[in-house]
PAFIKE-691366 format. One record per residue: residue number from 1; chain; x, y, z of N, C-alpha, C, O in turn. Coordinates in steps of 0.05 Angstrom, whole numbers, padded with zeros to 5 digits. Atoms other than C-alpha are relative to their C-alpha. Layout:
BEGIN
+-----+---+--------+--------+--------+--------+--------+--------+--------+--------+--------+--------+--------+--------+
:   k : c :    npx :    npy :    npz :   capx :   capy :   capz :    cpx :    cpy :    cpz :    opx :    opy :    opz :
+-----+---+--------+--------+--------+--------+--------+--------+--------+--------+--------+--------+--------+--------+
: NUM : A :      X :      Y :      Z :      X :      Y :      Z :      X :      Y :      Z :      X :      Y :      Z :
...
+-----+---+--------+--------+--------+--------+--------+--------+--------+--------+--------+--------+--------+--------+
***
This chain:
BEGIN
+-----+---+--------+--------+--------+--------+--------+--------+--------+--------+--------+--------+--------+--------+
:   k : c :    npx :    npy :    npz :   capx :   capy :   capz :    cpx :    cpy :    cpz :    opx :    opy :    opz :
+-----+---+--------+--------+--------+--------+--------+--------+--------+--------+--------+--------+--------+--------+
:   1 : A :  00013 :  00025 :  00007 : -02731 : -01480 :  00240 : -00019 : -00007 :  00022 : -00014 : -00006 :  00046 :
:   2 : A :  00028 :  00007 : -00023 : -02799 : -01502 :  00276 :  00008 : -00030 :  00020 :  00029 : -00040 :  00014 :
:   3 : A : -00005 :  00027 : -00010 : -02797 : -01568 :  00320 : -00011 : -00018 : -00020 : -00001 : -00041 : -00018 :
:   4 : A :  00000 :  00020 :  00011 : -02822 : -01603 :  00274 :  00016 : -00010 : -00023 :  00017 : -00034 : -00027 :
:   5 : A : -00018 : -00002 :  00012 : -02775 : -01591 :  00223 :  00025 : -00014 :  00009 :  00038 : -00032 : -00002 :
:   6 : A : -00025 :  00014 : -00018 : -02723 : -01605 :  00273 : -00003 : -00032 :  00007 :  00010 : -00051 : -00002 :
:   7 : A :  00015 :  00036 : -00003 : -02761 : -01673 :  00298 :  00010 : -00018 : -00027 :  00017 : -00041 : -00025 :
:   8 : A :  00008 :  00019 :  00025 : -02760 : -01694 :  00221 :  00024 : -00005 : -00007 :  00028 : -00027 : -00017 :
:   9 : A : -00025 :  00004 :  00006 : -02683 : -01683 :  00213 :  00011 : -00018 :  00012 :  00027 : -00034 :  00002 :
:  10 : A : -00014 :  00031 : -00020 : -02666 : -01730 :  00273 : -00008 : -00024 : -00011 :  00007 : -00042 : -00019 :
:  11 : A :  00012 :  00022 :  00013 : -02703 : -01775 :  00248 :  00011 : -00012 : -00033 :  00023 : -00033 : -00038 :
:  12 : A : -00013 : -00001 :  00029 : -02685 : -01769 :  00173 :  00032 : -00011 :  00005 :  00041 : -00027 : -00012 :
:  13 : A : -00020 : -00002 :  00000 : -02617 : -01771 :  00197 :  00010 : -00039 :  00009 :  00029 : -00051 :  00001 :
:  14 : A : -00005 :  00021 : -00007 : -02621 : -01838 :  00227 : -00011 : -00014 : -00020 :  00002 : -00032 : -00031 :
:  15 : A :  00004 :  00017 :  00029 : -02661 : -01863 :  00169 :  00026 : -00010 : -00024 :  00031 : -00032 : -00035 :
:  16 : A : -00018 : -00009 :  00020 : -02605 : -01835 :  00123 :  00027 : -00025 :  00009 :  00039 : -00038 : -00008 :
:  17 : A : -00033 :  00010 : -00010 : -02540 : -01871 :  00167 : -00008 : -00028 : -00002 :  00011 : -00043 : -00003 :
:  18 : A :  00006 :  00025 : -00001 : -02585 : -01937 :  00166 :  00000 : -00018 : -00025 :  00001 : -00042 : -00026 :
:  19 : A :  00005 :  00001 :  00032 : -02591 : -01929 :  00084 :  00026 : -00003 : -00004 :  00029 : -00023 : -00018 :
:  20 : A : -00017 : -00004 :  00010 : -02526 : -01917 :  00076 :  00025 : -00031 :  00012 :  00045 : -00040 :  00001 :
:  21 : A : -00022 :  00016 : -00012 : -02491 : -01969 :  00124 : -00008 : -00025 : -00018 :  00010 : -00038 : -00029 :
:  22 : A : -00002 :  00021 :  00007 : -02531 : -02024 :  00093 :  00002 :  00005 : -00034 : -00003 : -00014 : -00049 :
:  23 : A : -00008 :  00005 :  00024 : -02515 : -01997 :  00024 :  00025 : -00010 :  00000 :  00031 : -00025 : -00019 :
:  24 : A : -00024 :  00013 : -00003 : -02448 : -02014 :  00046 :  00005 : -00029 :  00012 :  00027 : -00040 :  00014 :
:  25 : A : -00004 :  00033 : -00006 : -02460 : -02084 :  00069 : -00012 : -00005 : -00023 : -00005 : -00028 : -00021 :
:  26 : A :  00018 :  00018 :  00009 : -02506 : -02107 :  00011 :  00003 :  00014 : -00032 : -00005 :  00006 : -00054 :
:  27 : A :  00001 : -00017 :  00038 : -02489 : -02055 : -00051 : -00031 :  00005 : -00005 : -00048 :  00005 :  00013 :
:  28 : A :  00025 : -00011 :  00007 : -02550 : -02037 : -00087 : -00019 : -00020 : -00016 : -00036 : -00016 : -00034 :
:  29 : A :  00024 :  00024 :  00006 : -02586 : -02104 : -00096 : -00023 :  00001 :  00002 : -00036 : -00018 : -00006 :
:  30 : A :  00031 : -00016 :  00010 : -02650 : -02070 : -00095 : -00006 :  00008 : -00014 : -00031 :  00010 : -00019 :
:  31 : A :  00005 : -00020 :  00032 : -02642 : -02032 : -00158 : -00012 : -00029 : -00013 : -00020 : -00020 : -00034 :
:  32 : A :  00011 :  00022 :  00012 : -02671 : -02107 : -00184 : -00031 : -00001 :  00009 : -00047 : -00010 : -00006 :
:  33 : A :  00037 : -00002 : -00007 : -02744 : -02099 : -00148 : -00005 :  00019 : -00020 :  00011 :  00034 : -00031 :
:  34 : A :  00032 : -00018 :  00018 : -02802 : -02064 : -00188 : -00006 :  00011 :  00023 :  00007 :  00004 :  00042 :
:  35 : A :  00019 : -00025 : -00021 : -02841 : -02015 : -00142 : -00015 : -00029 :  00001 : -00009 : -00045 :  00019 :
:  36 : A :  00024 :  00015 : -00015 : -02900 : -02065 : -00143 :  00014 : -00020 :  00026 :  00002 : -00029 :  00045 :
:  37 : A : -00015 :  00020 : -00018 : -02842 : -02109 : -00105 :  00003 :  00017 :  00030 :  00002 :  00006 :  00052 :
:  38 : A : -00007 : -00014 : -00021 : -02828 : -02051 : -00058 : -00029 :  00004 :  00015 : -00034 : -00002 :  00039 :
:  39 : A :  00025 : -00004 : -00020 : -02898 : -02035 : -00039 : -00005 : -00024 :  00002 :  00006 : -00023 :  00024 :
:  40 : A : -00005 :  00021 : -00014 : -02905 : -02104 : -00024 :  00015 : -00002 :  00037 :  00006 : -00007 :  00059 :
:  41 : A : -00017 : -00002 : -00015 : -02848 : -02098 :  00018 : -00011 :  00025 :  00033 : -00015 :  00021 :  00057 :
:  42 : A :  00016 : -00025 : -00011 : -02876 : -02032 :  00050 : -00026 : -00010 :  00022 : -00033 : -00003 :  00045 :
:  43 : A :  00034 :  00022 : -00009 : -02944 : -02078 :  00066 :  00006 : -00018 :  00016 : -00004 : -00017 :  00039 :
:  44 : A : -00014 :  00004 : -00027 : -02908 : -02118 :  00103 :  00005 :  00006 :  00023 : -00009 :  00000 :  00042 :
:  45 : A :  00002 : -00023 : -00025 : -02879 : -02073 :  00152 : -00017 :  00003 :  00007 : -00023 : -00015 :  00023 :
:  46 : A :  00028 : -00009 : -00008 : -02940 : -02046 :  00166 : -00020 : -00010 :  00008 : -00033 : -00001 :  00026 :
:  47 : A :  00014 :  00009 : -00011 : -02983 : -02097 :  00167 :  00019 : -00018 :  00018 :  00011 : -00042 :  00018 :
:  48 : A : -00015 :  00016 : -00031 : -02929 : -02128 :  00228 : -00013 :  00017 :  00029 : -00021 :  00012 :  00052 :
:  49 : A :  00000 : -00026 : -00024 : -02938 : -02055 :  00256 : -00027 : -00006 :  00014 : -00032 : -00010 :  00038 :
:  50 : A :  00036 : -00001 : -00006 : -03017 : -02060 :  00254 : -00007 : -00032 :  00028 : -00019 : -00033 :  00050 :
:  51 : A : -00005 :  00031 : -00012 : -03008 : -02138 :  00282 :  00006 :  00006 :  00037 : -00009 :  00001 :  00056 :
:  52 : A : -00024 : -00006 : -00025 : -02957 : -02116 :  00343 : -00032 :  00026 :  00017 : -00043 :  00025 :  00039 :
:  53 : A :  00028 : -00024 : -00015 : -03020 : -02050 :  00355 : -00016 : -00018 :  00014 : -00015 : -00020 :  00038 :
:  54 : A :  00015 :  00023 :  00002 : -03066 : -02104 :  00352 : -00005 : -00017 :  00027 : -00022 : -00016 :  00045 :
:  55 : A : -00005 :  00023 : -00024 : -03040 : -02161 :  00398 :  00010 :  00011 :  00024 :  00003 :  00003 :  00047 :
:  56 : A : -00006 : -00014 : -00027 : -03001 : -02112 :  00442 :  00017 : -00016 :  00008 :  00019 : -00015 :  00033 :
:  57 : A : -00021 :  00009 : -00004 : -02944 : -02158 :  00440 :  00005 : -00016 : -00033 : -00009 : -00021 : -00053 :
:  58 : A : -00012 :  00006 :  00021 : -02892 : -02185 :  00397 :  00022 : -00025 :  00003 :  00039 : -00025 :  00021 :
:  59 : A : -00028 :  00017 : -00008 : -02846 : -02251 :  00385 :  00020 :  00000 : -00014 :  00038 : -00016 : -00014 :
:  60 : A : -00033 :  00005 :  00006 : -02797 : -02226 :  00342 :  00013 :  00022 :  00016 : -00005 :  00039 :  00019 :
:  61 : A : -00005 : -00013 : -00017 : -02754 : -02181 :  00388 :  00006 :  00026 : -00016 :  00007 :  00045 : -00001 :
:  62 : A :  00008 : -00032 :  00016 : -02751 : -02117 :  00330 : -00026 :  00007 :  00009 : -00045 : -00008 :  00012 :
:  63 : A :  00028 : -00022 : -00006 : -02804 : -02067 :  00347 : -00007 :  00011 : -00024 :  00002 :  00009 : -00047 :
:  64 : A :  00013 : -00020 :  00022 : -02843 : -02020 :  00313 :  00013 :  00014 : -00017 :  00011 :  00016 : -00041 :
:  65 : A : -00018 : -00026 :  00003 : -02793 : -01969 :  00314 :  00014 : -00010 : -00043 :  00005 :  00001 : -00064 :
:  66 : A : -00007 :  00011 :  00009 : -02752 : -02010 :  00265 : -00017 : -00004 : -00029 : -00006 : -00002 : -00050 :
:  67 : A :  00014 :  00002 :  00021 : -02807 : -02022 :  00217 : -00006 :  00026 : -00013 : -00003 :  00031 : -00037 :
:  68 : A :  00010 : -00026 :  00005 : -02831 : -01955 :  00217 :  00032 :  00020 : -00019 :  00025 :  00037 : -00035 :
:  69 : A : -00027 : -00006 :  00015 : -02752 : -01933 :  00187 :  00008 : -00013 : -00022 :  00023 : -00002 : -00038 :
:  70 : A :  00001 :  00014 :  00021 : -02753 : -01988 :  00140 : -00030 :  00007 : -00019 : -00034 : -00006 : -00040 :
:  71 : A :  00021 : -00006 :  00022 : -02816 : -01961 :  00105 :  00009 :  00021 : -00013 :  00006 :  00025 : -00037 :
:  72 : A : -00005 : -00031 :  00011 : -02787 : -01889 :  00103 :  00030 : -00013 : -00025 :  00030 : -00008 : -00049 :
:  73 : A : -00019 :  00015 :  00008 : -02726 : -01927 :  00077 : -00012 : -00015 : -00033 : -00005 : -00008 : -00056 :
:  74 : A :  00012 :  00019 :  00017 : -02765 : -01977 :  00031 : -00008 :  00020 : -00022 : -00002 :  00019 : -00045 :
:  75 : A :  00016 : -00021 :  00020 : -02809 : -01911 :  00002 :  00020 :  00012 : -00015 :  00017 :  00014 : -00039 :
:  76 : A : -00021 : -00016 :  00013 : -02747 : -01874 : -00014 :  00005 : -00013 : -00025 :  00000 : -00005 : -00047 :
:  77 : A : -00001 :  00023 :  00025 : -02726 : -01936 : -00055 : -00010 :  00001 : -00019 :  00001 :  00006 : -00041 :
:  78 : A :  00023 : -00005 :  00023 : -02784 : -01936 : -00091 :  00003 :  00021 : -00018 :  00001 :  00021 : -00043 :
:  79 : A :  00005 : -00035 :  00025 : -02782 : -01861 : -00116 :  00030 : -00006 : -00007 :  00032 : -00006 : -00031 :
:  80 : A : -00016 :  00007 :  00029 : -02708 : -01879 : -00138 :  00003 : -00018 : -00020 :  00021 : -00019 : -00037 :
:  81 : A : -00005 :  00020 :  00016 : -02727 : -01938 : -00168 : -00024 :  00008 : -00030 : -00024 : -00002 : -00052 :
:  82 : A :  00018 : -00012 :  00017 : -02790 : -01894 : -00202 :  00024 :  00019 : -00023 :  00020 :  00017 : -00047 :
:  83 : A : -00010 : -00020 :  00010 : -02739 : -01843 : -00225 :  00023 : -00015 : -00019 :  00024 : -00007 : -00042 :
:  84 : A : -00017 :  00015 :  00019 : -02680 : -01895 : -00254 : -00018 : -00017 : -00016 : -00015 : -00016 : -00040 :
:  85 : A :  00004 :  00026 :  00011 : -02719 : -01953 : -00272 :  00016 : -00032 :  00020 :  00037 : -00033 :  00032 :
:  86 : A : -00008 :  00013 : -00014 : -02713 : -02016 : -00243 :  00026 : -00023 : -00018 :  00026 : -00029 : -00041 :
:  87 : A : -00020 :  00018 :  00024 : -02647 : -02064 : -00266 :  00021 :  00009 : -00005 :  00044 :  00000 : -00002 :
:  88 : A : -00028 : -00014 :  00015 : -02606 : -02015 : -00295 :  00015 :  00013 :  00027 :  00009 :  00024 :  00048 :
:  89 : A : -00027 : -00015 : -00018 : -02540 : -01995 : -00265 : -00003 : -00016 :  00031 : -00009 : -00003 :  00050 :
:  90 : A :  00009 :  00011 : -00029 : -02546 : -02053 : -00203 :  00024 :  00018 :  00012 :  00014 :  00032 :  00029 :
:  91 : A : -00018 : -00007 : -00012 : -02480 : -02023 : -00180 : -00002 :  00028 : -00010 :  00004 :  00038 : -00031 :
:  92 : A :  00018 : -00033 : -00010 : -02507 : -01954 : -00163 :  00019 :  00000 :  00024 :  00014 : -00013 :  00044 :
:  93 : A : -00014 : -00004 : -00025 : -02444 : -01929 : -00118 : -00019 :  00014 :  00025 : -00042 :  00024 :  00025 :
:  94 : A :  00023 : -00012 : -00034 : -02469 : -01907 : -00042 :  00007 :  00022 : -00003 : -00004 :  00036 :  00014 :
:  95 : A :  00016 : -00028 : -00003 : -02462 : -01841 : -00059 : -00007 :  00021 : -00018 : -00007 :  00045 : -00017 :
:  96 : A :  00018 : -00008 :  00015 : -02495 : -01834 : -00116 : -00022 : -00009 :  00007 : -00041 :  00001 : -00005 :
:  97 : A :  00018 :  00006 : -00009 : -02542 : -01871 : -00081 : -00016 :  00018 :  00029 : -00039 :  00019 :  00039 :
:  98 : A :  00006 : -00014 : -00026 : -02546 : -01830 : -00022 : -00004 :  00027 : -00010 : -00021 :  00042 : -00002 :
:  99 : A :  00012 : -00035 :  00011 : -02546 : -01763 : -00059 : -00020 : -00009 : -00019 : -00023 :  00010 : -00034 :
: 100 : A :  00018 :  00011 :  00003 : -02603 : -01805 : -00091 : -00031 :  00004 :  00017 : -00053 :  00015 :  00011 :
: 101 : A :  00012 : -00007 : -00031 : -02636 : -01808 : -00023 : -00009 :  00017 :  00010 : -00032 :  00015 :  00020 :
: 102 : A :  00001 : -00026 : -00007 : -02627 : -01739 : -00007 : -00020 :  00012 : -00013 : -00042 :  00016 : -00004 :
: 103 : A :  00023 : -00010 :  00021 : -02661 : -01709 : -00068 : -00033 : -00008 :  00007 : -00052 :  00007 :  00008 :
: 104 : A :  00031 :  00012 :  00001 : -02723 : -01757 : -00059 : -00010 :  00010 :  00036 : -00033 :  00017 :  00042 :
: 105 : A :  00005 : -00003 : -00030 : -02724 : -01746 :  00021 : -00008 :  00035 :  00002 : -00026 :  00045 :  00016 :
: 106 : A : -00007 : -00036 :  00003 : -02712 : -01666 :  00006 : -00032 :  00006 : -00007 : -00048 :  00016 :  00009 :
: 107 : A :  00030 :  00000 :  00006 : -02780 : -01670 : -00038 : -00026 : -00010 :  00023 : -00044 :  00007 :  00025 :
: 108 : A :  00015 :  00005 : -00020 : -02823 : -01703 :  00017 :  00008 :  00018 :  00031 : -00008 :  00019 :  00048 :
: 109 : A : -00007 : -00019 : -00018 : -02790 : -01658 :  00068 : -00012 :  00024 : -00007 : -00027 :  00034 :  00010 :
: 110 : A :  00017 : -00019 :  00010 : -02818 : -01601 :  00028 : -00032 : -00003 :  00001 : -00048 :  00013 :  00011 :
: 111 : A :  00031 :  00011 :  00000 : -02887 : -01635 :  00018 : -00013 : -00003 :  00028 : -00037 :  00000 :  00029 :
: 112 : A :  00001 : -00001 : -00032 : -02890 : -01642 :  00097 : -00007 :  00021 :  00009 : -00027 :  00027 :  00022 :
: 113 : A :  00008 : -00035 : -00017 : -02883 : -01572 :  00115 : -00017 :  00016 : -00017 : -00019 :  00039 : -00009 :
: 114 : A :  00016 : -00011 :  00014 : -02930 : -01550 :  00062 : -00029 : -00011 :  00008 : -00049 :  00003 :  00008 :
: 115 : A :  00018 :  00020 : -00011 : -02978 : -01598 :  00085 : -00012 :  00008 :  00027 : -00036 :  00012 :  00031 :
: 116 : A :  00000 : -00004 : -00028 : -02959 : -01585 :  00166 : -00014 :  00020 : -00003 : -00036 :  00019 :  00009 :
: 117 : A :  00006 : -00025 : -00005 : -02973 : -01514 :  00151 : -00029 :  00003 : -00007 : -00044 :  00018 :  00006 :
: 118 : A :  00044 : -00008 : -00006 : -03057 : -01522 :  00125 : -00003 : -00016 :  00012 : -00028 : -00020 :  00011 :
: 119 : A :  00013 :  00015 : -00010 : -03059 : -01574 :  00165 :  00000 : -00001 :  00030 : -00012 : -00017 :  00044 :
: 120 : A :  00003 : -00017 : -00018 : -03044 : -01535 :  00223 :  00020 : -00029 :  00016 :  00018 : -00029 :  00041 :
: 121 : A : -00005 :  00016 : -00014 : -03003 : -01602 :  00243 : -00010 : -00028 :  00023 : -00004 : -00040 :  00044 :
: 122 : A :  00043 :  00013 : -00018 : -03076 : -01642 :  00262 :  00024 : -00029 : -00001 :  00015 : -00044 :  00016 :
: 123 : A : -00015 :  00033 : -00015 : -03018 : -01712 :  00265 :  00005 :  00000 :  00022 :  00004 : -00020 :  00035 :
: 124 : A : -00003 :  00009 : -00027 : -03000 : -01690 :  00329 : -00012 : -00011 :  00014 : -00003 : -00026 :  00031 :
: 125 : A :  00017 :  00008 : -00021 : -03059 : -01700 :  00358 : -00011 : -00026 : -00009 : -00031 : -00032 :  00004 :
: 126 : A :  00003 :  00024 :  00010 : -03067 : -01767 :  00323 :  00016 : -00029 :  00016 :  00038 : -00025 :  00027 :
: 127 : A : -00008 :  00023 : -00008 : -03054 : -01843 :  00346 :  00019 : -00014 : -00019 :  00016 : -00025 : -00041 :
: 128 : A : -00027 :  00036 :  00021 : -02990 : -01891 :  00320 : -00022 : -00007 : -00013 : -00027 :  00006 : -00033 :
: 129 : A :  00015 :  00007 :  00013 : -03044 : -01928 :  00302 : -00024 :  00008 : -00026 : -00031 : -00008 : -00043 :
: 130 : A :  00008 : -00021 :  00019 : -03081 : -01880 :  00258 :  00014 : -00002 : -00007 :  00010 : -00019 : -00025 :
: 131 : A : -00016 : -00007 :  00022 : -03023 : -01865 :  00228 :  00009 : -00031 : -00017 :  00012 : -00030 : -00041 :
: 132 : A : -00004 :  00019 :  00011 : -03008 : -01936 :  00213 : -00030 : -00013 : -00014 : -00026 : -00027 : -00034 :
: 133 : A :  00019 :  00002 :  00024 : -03081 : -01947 :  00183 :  00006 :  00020 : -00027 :  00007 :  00008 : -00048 :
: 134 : A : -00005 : -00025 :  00018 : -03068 : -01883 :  00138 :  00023 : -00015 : -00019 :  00020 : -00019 : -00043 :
: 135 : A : -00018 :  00015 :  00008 : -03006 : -01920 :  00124 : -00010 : -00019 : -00022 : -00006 : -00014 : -00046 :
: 136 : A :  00017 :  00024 :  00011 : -03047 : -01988 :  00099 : -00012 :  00014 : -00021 : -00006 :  00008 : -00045 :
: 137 : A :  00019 : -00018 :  00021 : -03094 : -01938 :  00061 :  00011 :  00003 : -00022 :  00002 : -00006 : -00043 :
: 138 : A : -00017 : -00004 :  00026 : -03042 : -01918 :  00016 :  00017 : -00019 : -00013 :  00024 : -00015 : -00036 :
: 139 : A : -00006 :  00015 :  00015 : -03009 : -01974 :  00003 : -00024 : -00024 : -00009 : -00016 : -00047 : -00012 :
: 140 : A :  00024 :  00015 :  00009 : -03083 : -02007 : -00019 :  00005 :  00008 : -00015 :  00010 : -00007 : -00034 :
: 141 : A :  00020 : -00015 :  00020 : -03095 : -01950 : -00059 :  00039 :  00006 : -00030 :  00037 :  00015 : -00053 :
: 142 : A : -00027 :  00014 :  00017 : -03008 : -01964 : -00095 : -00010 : -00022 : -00005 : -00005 : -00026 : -00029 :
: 143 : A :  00006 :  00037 :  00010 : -03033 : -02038 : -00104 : -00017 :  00004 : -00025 : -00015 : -00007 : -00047 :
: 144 : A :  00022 : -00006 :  00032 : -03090 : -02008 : -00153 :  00010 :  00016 : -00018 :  00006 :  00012 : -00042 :
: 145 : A : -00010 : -00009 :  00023 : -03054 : -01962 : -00184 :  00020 : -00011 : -00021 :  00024 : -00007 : -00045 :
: 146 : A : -00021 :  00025 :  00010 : -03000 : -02016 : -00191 : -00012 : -00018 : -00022 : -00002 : -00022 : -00045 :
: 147 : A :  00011 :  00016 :  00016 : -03049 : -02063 : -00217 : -00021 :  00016 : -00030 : -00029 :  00002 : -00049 :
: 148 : A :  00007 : -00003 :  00022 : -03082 : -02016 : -00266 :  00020 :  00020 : -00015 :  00014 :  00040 : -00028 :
: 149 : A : -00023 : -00006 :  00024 : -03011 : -02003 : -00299 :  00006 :  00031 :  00003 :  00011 :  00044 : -00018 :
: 150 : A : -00008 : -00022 : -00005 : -02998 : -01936 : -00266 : -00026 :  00024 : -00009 : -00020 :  00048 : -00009 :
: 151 : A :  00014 : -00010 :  00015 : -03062 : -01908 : -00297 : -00023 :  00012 :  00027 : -00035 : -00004 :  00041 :
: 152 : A :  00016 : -00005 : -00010 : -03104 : -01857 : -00254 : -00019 :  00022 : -00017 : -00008 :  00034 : -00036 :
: 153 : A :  00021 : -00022 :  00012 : -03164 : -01808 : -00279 : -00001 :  00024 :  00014 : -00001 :  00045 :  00002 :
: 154 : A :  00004 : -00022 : -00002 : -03169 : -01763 : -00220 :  00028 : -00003 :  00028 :  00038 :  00016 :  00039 :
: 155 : A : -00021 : -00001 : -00027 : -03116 : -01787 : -00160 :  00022 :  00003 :  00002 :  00028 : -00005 : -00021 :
: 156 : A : -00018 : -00002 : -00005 : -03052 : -01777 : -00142 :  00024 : -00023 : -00016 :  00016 : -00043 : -00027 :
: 157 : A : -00016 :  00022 :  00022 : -02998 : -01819 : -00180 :  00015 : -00010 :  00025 :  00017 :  00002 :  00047 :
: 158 : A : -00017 :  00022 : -00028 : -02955 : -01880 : -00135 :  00025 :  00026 :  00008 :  00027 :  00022 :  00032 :
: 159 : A : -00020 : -00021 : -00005 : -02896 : -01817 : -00127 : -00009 :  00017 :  00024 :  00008 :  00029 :  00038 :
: 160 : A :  00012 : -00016 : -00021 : -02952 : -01784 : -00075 :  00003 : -00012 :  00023 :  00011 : -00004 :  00045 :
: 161 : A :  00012 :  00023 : -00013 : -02967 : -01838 : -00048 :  00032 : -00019 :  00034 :  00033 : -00027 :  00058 :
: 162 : A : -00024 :  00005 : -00010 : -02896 : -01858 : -00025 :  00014 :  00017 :  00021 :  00026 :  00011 :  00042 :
: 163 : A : -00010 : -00022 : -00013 : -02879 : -01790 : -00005 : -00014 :  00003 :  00030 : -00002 :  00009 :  00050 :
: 164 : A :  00015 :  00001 : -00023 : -02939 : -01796 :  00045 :  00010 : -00025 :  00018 :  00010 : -00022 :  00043 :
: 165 : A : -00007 :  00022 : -00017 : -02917 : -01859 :  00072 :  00032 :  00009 :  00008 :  00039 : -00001 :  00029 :
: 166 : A : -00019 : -00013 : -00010 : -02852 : -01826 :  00081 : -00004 :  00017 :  00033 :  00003 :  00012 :  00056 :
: 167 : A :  00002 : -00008 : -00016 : -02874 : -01780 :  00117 : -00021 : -00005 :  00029 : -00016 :  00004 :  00052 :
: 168 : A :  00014 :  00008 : -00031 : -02931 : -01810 :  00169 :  00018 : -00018 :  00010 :  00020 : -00022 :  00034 :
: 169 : A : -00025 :  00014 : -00025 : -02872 : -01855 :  00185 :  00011 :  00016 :  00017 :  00013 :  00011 :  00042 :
: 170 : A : -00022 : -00009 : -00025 : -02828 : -01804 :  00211 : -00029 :  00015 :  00027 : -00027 :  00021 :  00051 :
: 171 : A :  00015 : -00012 : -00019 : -02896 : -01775 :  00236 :  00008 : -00020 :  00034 :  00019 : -00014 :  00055 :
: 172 : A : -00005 :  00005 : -00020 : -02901 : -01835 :  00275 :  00019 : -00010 :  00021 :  00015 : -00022 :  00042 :
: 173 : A : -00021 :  00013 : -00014 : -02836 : -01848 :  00296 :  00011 :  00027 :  00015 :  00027 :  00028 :  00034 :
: 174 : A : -00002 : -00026 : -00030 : -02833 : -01777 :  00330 : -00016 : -00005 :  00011 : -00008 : -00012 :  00033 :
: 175 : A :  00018 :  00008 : -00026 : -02897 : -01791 :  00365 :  00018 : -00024 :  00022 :  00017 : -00021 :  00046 :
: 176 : A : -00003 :  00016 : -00012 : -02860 : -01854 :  00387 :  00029 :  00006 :  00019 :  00041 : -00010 :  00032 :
: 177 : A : -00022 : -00011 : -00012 : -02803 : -01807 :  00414 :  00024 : -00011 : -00003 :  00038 : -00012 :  00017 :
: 178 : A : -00022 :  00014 :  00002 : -02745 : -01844 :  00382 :  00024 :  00026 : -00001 :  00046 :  00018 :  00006 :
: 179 : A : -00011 : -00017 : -00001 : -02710 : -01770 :  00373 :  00038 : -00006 :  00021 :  00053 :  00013 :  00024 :
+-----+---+--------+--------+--------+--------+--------+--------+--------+--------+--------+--------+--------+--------+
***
């Protein structure tokens, strides 16, 4: 397994124990958002992250870090809330929810190293910040697809889109050496 591979599992892994603990405080009261609710949510984060880049300080005492796991978190959501539907089945046990998780995390883990490999890995040499515009980018370009009813002609469908924001999180949350 390459380092980056390895990088993405530590990471994943703390994503995964963070998903799962608060499926156990809160059950699956999310299965009630719409995606347009999640990328919302997603937009958020992000634009705190961009804010915190920005000002170069922060007054709520969560960091980046934190945001940047709650998107990978949030995205996942999304692609199971693409794949069930939103509503049905609120009481989605944690580990059908978590082998939920897995599956959708598994796919963007794949899409990563297919990716890493023509892309020769050109994020390393990239800024948090970059990656958190890239971030914004795509959830603009979910808001339109959102708003014109899932309907694209030649781009990527909101399922890409997610998967990318998956993954420049963990990008930048290895740059940010949380490992």
């Amino acid at each position: 397994m390459n380092k980056t591979s390895q990088e993405f599992e530590v990471i994943i892994k703390k994503c995964k124990d963070l998903f799962e603990a608060k499926m156990k405080d809160y059950g699956s009261a999310w299965r009630i958002l719409r995606t347009s609710s999640l990328t919302d949510q997603i937009y958020i984060k992000a634009s705190r992250i961009r804010s915190i880049e920005e000002k170069g300080k922060q007054k709520i005492d969560e960091g980046v870090v934190s945001e940047f796991i709650g998107m990978v978190n949030y995205s996942v959501i999304a692609l199971i809330q693409l794949e069930l539907g939103y509503d049905s089945d609120l009481d989605l046990s944690v580990e059908r929810a978590v082998s939920l998780y897995e599956k959708h995390i598994n796919i963007a883990r794949s899409l990563m190293e297919n990716k890493n490999h023509d892309y020769d890995e050109a994020w390393r040499n990239m800024r948090v910040s970059s990656l958190t515009d890239i971030i914004l980018m795509k959830l603009f370009r979910l808001k339109q697809i959102e708003d014109n009813k899932g309907k694209t002609s030649v781009s990527e469908g909101v399922d890409a889109n997610y998967m990318d924001i998956i993954n420049y999180s963990i990008f930048a949350l290895i740059k940010l050496d949380i490992g």
